[in-house]
C-alpha positions in Angstrom: -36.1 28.0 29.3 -37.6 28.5 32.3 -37.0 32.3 33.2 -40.9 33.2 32.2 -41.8 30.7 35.1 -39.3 32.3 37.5 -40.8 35.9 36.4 -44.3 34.3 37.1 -43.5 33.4 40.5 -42.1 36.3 41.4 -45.3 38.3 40.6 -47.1 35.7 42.5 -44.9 36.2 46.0 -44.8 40.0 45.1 -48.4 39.8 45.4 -48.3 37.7 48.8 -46.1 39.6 50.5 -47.6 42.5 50.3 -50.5 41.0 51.7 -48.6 39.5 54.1 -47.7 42.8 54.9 -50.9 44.2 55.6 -51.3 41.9 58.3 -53.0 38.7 56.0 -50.9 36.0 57.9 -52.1 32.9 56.1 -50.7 35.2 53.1 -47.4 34.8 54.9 -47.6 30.8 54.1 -48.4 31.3 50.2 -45.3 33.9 50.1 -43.5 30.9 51.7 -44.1 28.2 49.6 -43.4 30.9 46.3 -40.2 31.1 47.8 -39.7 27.8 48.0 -40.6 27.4 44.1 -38.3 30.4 43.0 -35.9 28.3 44.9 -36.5 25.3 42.6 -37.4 26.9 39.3 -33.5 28.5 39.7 -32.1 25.3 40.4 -33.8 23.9 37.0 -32.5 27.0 35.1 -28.8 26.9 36.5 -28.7 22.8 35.4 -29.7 24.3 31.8 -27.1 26.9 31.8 -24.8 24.7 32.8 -25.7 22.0 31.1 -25.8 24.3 27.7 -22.5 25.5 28.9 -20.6 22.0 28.9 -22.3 21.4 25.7 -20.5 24.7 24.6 -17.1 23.2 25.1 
């Protein structure tokens, strides 16, 4: 499953952000874009679950 790369990524924009939040603006951009892969990497791991689910029944 994919919940160690979803853990990953979060490190990664915790790490971002908080640069971002020191003023680092192109840190802003990085932060971004890890959003945007949490975004996807919870997409692939709700397909699993459901697809594991309908297997289920």
């Amino acid at each position: 499953m994919s919940l160690q790369k979803l853990l990953d990524e979060l490190e990664v924009l915790k790490g971002e952000y908080e640069k971002f939040e020191h003023g680092n603006k192109s840190a802003g951009t990085r932060a971004r874009k890890s959003l945007q892969n949490i975004k996807k990497i919870a997409q692939e791991i709700r397909i699993q679950i459901q697809e594991a689910k309908a297997k289920a029944e």
